[in-house]
Backbone atoms as SQL, in Angstrom:
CREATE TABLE atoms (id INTEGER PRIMARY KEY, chain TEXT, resi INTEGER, resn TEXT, atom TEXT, x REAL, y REAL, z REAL);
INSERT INTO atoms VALUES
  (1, 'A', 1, 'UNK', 'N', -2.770, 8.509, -12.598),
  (2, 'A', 1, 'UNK', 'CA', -3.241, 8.258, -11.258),
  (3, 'A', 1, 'UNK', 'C', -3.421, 6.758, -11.077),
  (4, 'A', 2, 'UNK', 'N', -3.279, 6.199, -10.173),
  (5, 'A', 2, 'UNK', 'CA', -3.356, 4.631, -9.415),
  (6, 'A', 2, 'UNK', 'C', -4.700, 5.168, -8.856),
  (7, 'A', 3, 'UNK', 'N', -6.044, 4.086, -9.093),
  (8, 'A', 3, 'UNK', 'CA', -6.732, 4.265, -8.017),
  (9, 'A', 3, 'UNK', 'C', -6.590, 2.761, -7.575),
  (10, 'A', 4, 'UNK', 'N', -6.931, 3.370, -6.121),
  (11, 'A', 4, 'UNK', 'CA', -7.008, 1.522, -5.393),
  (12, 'A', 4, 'UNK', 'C', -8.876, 1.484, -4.934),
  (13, 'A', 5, 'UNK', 'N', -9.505, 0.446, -5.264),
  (14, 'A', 5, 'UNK', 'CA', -10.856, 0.375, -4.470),
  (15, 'A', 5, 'UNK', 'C', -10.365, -0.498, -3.400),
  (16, 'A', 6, 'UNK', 'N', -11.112, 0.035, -2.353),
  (17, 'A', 6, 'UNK', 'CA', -10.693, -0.419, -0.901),
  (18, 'A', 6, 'UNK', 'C', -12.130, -0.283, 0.044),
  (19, 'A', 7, 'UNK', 'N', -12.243, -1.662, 0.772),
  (20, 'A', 7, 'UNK', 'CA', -13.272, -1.766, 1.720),
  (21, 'A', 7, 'UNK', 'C', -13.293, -0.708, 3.051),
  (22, 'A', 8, 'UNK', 'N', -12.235, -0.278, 3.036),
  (23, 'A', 8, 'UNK', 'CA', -12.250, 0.622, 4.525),
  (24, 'A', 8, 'UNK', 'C', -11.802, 1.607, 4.142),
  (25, 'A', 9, 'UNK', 'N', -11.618, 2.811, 3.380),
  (26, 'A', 9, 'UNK', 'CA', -10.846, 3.865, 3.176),
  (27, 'A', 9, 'UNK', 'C', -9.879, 3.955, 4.789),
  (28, 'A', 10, 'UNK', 'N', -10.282, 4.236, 5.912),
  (29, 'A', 10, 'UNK', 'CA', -9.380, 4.884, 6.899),
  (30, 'A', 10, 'UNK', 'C', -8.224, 3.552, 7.616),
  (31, 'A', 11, 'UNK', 'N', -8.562, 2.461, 7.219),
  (32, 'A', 11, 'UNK', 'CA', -7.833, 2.134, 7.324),
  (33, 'A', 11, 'UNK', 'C', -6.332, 1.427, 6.661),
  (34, 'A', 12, 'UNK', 'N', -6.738, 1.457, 5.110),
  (35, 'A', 12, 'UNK', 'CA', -6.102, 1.601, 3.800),
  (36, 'A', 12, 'UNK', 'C', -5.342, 2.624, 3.908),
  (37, 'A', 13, 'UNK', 'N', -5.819, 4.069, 4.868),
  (38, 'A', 13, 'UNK', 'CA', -4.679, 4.663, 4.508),
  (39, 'A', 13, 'UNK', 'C', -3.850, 5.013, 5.718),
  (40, 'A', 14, 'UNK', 'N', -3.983, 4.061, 6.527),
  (41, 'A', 14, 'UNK', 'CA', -3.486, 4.153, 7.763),
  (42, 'A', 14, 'UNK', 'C', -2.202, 2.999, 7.315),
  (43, 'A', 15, 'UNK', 'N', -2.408, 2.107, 6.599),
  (44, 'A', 15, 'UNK', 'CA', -1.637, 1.549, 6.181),
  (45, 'A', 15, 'UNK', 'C', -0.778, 2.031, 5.615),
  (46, 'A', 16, 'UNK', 'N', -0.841, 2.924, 4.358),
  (47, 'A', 16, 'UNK', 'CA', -0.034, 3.307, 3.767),
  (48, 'A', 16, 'UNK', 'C', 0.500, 4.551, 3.991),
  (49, 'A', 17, 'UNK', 'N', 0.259, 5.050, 5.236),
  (50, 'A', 17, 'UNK', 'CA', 0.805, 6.125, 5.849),
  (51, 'A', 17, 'UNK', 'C', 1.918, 5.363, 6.489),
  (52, 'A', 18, 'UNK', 'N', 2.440, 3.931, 7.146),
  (53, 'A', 18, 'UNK', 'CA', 3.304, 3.337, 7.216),
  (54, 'A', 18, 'UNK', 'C', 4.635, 3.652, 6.560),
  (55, 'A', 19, 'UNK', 'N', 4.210, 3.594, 5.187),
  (56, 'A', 19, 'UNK', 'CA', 5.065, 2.991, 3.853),
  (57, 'A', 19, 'UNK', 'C', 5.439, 4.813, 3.664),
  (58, 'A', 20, 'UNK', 'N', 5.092, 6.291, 4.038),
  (59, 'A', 20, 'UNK', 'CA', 5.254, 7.460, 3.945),
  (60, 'A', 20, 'UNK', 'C', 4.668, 8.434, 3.332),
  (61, 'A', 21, 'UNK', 'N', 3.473, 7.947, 3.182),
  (62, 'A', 21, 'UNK', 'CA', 2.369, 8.857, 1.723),
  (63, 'A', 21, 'UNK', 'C', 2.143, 9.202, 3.095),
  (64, 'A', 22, 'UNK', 'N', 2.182, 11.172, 2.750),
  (65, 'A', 22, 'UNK', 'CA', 2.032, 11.632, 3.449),
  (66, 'A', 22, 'UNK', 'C', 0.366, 11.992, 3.292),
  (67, 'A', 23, 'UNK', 'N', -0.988, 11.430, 4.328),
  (68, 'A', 23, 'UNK', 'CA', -2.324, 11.506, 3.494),
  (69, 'A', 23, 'UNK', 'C', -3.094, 12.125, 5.475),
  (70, 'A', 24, 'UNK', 'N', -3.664, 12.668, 4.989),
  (71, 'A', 24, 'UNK', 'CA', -4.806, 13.639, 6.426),
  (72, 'A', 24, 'UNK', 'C', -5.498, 13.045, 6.601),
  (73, 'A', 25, 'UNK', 'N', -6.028, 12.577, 7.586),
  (74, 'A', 25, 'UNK', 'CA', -7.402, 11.953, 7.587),
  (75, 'A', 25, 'UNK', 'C', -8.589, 12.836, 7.402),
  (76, 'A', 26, 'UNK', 'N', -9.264, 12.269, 6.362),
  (77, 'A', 26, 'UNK', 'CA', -10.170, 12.392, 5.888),
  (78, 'A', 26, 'UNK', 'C', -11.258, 13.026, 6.437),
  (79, 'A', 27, 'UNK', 'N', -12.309, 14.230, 6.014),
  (80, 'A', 27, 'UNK', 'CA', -13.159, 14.653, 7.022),
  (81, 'A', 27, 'UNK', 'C', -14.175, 14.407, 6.436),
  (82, 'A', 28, 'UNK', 'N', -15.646, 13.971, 6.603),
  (83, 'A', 28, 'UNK', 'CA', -16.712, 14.044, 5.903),
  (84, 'A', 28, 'UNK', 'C', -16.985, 12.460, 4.879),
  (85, 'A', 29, 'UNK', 'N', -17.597, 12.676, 4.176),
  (86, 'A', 29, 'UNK', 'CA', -17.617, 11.647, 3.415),
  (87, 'A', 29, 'UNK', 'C', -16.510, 10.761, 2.673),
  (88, 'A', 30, 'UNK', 'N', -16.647, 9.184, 3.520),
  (89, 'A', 30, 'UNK', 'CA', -15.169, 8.549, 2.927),
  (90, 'A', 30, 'UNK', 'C', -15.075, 7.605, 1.527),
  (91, 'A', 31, 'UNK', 'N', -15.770, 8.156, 0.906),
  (92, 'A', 31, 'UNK', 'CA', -16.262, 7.690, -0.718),
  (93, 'A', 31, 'UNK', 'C', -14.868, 7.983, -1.512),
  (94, 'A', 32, 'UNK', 'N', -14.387, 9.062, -0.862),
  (95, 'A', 32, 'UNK', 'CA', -12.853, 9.213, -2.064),
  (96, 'A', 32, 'UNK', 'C', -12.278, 10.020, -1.466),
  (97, 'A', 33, 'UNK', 'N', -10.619, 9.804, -1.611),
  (98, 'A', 33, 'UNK', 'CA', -9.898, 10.153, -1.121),
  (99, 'A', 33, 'UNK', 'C', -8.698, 10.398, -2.335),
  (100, 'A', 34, 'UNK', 'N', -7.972, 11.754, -1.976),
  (101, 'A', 34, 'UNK', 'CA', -6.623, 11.188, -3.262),
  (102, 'A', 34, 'UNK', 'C', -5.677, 12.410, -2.991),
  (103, 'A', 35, 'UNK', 'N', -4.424, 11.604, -3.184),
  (104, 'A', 35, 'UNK', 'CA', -3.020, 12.201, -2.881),
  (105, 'A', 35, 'UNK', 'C', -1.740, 12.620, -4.320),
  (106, 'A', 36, 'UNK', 'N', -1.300, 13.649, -4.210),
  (107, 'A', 36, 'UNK', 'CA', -0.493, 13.650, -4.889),
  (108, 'A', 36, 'UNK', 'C', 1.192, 13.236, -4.125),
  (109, 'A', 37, 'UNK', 'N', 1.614, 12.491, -4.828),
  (110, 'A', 37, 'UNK', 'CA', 2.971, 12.103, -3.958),
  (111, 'A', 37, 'UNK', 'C', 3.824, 11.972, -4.998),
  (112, 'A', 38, 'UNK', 'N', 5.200, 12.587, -4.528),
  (113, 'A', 38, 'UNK', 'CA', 6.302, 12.719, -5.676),
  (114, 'A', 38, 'UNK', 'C', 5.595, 12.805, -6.684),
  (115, 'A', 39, 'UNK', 'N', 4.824, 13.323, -7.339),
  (116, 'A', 39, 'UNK', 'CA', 4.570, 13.932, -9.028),
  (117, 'A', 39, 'UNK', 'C', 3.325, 12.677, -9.181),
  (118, 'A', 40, 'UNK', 'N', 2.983, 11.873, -8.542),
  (119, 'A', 40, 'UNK', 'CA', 1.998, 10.645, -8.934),
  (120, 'A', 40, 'UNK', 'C', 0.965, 11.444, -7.869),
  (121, 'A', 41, 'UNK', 'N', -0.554, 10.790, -8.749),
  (122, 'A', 41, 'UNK', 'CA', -1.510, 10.983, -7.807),
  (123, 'A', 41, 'UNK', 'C', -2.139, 9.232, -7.469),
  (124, 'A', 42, 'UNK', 'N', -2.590, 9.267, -6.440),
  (125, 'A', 42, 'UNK', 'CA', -3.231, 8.083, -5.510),
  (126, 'A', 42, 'UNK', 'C', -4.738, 8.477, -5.076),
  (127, 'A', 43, 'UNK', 'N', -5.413, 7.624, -5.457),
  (128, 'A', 43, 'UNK', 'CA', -6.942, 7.476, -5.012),
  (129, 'A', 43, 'UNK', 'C', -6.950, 6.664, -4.227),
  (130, 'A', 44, 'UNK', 'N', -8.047, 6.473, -3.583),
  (131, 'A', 44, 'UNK', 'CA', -8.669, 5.648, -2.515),
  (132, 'A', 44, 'UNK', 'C', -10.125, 5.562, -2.720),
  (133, 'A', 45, 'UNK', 'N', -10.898, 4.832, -3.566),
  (134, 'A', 45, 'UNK', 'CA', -12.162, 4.471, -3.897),
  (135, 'A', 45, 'UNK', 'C', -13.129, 3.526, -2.883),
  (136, 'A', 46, 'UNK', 'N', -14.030, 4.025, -2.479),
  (137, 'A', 46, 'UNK', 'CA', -14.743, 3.004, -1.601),
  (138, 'A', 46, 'UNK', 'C', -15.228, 1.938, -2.636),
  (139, 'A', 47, 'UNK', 'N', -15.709, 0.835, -2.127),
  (140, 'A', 47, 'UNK', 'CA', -16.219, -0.014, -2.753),
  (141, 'A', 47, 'UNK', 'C', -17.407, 0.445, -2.856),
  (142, 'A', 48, 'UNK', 'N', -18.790, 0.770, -2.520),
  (143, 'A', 48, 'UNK', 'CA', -19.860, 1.391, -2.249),
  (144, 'A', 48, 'UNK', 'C', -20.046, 2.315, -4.121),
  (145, 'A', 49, 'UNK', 'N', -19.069, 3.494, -3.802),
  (146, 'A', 49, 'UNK', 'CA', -19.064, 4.370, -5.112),
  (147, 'A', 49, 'UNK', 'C', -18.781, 3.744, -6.072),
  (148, 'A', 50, 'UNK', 'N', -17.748, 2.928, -6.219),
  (149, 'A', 50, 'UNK', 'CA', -17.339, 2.478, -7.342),
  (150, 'A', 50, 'UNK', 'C', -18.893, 1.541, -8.200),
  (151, 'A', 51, 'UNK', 'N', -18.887, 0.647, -7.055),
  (152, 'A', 51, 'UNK', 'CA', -20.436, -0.069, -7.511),
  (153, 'A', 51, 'UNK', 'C', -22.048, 0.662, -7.954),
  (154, 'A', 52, 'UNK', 'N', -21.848, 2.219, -7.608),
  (155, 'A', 52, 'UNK', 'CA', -22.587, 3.234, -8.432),
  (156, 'A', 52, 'UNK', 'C', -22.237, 3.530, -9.388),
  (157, 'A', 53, 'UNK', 'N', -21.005, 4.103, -9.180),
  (158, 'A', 53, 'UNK', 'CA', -20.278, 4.201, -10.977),
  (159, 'A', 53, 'UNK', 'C', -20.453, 2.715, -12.001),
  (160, 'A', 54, 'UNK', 'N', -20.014, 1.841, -11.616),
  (161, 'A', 54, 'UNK', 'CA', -20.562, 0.445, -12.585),
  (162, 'A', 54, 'UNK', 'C', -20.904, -0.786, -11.873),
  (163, 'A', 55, 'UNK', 'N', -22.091, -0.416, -11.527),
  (164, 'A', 55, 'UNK', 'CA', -22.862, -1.463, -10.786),
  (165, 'A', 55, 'UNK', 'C', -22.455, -2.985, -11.102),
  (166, 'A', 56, 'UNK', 'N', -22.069, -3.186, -12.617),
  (167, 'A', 56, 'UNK', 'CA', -21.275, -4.956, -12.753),
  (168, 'A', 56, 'UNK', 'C', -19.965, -4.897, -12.324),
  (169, 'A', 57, 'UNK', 'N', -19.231, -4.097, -11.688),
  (170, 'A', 57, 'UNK', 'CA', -17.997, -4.305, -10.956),
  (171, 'A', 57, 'UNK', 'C', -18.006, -5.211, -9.819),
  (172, 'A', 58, 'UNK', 'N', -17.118, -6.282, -10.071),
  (173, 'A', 58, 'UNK', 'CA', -16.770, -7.007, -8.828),
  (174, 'A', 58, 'UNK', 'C', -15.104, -7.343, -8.747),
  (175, 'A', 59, 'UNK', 'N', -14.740, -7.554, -7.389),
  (176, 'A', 59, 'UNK', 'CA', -13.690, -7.502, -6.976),
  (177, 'A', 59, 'UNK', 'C', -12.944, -8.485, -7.423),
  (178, 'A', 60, 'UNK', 'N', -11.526, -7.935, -8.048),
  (179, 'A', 60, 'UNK', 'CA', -10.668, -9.357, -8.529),
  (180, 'A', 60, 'UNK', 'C', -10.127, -10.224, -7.796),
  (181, 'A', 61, 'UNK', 'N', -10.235, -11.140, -8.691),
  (182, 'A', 61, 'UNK', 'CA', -9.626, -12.534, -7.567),
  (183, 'A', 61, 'UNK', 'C', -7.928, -12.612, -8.265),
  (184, 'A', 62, 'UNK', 'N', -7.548, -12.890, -6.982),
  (185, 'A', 62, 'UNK', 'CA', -5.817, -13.177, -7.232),
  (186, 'A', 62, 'UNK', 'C', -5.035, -11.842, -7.256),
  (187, 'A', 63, 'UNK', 'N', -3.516, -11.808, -7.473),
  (188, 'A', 63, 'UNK', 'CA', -2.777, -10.475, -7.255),
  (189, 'A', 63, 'UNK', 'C', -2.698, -10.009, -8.655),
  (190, 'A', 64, 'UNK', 'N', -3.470, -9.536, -8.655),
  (191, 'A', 64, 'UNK', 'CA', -3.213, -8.262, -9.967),
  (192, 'A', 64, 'UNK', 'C', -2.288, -7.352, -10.409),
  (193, 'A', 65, 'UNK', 'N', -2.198, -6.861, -8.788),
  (194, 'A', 65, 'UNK', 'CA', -1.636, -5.619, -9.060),
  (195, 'A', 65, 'UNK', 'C', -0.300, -5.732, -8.132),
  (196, 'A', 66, 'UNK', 'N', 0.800, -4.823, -7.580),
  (197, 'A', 66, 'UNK', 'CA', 1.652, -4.627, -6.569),
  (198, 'A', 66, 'UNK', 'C', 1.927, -3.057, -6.668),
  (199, 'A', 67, 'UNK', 'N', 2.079, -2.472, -6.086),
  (200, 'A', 67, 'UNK', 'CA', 3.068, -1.091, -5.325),
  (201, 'A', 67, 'UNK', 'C', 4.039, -1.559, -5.142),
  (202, 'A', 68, 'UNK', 'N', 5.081, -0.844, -5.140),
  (203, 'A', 68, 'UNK', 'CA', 6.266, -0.841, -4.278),
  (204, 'A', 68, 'UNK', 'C', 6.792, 0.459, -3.885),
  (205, 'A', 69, 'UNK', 'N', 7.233, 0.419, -2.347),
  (206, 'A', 69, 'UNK', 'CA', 7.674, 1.718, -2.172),
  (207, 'A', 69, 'UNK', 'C', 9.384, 1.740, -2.150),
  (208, 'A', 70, 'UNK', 'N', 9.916, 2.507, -2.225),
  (209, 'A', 70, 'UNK', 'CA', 11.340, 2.581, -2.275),
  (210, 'A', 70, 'UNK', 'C', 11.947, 3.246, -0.490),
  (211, 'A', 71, 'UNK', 'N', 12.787, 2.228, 0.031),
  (212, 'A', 71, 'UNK', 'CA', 13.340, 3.055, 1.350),
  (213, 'A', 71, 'UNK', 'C', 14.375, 3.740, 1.310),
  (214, 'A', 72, 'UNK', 'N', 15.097, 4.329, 1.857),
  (215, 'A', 72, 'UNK', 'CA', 16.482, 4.302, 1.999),
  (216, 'A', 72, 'UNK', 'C', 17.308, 3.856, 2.363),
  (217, 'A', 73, 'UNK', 'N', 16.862, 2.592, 3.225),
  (218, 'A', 73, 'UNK', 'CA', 18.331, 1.647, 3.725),
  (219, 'A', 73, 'UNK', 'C', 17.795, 0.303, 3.905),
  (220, 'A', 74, 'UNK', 'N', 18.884, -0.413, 3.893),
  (221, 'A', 74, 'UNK', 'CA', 18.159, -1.383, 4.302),
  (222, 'A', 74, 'UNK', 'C', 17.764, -1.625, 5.817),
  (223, 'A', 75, 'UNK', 'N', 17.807, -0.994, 6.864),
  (224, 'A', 75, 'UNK', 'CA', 17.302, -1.079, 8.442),
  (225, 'A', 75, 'UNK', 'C', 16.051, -0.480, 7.747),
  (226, 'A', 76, 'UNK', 'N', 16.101, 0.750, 7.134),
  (227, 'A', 76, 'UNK', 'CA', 14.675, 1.376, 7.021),
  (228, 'A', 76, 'UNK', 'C', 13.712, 0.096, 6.356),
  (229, 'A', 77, 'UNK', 'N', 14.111, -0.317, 5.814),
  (230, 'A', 77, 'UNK', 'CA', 13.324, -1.845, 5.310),
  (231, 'A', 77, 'UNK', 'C', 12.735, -2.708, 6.022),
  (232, 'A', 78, 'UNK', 'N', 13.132, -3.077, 6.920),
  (233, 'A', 78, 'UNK', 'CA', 13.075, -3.950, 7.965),
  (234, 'A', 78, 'UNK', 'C', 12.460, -2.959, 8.914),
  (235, 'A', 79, 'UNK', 'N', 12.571, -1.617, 9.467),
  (236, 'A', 79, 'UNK', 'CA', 11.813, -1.118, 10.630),
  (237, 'A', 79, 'UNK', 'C', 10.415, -0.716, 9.989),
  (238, 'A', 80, 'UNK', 'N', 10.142, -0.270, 8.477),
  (239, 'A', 80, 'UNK', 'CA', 8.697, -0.441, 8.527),
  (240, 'A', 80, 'UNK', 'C', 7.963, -1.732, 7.853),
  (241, 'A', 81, 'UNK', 'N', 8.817, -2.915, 7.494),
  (242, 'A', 81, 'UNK', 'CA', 8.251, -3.985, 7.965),
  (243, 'A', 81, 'UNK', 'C', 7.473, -4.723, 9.339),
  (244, 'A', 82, 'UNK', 'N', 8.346, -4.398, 10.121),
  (245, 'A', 82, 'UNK', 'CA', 8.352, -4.306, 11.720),
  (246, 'A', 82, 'UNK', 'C', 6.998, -3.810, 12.157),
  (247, 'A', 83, 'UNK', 'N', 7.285, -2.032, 11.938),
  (248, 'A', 83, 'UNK', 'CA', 5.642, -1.553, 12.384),
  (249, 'A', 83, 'UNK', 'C', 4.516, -2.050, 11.302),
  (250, 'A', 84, 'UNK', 'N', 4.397, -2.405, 10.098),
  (251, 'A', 84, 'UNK', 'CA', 3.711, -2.914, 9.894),
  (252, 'A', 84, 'UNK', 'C', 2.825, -4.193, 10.537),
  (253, 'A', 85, 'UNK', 'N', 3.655, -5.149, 10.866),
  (254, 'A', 85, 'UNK', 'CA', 3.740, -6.315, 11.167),
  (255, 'A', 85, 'UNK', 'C', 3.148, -6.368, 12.614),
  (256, 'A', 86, 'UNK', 'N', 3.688, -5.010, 13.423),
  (257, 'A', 86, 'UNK', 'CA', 3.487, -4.988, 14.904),
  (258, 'A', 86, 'UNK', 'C', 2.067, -4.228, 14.806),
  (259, 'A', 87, 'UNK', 'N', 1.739, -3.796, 13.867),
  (260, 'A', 87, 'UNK', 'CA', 0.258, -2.911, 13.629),
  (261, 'A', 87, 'UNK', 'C', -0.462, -4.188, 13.658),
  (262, 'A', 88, 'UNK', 'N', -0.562, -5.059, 12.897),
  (263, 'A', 88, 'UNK', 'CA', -1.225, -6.121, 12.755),
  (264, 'A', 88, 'UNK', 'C', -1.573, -6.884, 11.395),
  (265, 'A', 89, 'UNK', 'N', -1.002, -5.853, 10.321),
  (266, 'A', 89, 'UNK', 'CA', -1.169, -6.122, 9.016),
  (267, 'A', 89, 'UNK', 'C', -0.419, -7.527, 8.221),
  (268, 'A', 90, 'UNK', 'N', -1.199, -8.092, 7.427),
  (269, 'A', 90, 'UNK', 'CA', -0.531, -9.346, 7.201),
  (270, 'A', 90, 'UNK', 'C', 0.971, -8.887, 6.406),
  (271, 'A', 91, 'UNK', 'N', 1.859, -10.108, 6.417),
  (272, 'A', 91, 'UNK', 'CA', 3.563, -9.948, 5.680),
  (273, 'A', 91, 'UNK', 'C', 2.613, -11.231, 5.189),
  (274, 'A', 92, 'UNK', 'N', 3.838, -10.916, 3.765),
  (275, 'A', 92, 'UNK', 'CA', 3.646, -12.172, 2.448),
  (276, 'A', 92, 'UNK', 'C', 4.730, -13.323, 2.783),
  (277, 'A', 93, 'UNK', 'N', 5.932, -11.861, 2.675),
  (278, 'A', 93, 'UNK', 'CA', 7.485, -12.332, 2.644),
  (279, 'A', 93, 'UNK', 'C', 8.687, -11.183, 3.526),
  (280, 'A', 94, 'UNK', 'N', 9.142, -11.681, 4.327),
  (281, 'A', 94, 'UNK', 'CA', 9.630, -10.886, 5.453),
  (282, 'A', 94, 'UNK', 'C', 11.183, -10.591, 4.790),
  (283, 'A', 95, 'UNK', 'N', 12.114, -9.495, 5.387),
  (284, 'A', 95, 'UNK', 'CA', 12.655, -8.692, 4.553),
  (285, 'A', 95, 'UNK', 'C', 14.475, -9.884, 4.148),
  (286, 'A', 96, 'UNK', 'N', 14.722, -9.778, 2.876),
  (287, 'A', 96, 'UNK', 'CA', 15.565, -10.610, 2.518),
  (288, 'A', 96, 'UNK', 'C', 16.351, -9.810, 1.801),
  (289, 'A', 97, 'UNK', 'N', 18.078, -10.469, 1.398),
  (290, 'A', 97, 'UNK', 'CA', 18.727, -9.536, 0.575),
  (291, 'A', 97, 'UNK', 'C', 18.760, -10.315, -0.583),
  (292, 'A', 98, 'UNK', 'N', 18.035, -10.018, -1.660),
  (293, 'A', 98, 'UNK', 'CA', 17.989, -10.550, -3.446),
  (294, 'A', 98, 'UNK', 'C', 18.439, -10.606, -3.570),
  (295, 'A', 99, 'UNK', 'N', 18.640, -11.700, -4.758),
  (296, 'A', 99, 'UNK', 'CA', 19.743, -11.751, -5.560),
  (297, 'A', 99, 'UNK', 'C', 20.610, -10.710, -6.419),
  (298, 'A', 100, 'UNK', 'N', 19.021, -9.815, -7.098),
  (299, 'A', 100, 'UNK', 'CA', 19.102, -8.841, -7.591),
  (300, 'A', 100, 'UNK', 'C', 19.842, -7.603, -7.059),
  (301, 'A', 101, 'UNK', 'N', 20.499, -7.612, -5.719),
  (302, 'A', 101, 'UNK', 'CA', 20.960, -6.410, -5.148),
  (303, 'A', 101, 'UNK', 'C', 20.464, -5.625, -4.414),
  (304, 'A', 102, 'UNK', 'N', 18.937, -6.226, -3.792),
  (305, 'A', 102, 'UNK', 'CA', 18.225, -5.014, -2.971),
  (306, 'A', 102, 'UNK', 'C', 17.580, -5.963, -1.565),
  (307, 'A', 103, 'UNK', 'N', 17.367, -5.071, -0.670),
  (308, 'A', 103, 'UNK', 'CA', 16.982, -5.496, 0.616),
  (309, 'A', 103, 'UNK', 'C', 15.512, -5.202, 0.351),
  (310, 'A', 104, 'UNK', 'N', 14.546, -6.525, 0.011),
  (311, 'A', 104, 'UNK', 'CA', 12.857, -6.592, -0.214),
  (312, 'A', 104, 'UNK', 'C', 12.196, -7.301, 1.101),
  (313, 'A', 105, 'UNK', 'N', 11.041, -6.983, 0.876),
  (314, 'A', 105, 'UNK', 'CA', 10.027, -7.477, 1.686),
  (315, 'A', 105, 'UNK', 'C', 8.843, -7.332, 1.031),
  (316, 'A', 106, 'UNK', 'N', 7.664, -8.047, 1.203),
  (317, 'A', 106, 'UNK', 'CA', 6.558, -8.149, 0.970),
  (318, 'A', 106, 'UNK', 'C', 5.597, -7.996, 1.728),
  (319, 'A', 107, 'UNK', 'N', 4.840, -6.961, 1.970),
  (320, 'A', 107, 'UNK', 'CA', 3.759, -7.212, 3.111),
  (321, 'A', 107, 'UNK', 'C', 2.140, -7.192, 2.256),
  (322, 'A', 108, 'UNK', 'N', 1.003, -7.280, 2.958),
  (323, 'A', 108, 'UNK', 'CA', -0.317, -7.340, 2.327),
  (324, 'A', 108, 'UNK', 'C', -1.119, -6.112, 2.754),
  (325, 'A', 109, 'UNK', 'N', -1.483, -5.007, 1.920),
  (326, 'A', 109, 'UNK', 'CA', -2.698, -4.370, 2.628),
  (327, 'A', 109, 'UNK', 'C', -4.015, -4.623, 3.058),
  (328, 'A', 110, 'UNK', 'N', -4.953, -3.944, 3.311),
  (329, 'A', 110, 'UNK', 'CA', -5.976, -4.355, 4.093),
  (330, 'A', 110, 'UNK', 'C', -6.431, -4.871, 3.028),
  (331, 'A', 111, 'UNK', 'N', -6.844, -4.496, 1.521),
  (332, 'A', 111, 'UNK', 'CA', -7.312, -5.626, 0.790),
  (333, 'A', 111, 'UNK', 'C', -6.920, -6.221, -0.169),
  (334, 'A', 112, 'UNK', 'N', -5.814, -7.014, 0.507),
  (335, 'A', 112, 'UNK', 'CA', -5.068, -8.163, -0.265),
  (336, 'A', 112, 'UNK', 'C', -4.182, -7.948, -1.295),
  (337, 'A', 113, 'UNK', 'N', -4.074, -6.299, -1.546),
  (338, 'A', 113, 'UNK', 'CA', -2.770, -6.080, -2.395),
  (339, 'A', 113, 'UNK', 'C', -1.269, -6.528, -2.126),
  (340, 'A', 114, 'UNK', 'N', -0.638, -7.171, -2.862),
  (341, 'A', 114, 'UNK', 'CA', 0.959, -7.242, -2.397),
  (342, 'A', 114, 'UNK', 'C', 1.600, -5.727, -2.126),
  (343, 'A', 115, 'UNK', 'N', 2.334, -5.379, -1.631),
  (344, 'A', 115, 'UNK', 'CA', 3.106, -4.433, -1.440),
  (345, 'A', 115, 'UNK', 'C', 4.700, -4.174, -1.180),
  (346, 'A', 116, 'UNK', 'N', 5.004, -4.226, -1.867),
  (347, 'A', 116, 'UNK', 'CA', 6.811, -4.315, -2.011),
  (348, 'A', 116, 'UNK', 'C', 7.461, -2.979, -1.376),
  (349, 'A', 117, 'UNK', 'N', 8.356, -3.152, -0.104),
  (350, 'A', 117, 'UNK', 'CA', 9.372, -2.204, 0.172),
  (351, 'A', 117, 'UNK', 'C', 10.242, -2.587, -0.242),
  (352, 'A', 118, 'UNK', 'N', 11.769, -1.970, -0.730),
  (353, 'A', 118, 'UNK', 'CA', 12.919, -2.367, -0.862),
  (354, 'A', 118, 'UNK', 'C', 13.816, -0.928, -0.789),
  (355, 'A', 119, 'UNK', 'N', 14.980, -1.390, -1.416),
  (356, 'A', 119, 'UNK', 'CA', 16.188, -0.364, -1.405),
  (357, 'A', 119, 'UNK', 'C', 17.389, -1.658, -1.620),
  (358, 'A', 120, 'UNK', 'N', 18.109, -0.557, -2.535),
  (359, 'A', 120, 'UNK', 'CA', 19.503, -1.009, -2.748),
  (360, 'A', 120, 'UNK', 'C', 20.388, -1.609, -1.874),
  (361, 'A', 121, 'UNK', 'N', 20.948, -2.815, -2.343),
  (362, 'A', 121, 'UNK', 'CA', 22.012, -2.987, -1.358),
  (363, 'A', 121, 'UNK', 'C', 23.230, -2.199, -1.250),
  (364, 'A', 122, 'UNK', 'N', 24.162, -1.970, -0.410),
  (365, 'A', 122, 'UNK', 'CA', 25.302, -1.356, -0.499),
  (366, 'A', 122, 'UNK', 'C', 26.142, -2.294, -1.090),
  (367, 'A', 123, 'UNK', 'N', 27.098, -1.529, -1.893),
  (368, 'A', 123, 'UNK', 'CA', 27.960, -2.831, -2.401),
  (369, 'A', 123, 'UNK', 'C', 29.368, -2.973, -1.435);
């Protein structure tokens, strides 16, 4: 399982309902949240709980971590860059074709994770 601690649960996963995790909004208490997607499970930790569970937890500085989701094309790359972007969510790095062979982009979630879309280029 990935857990992410996140300052807003509903809107963390409003974000990543973007990117296609298919996730319900939440009813009742938003302390935790968690998805199984393609065979992986995903948490959503408030900051609040986590700091009960180990009260010396504090939030890391710098990018630690990244996701990446996989698209299917490269337009699909670029159109949920787009609604991201048109939602209001910060971009790192707007969508380019690598060297490596794939159509990437970088955008930021609500708390400061990098987040990588891509997909293969056609050859």
């Amino acid at each position: 399982m990935i857990g992410l601690v996140v300052e807003d649960i509903k809107r963390s996963l409003a974000f990543y309902r973007y990117l296609g995790l298919d996730v319900a909004d939440p009813a009742g208490d938003l302390a935790y949240v968690e998805v199984k997607a393609n065979g992986y499970r995903i948490s959503w930790n408030s900051v609040e709980m986590v700091k009960k569970l180990d009260p010396k937890w504090t939030a890391p500085k710098g990018h630690r971590m990244e996701l990446a989701f996989l698209c299917d094309s490269p337009d699909e790359v670029n159109t949920v860059y787009k609604k991201l972007e048109k939602a209001g969510h910060e971009v790192h790095k707007e969508p380019w074709d690598a060297f490596w062979g794939q159509r990437y982009a970088v955008v930021v979630d609500p708390d400061g994770n990098h987040v990588s879309i891509f997909c293969p280029l056609p050859r």
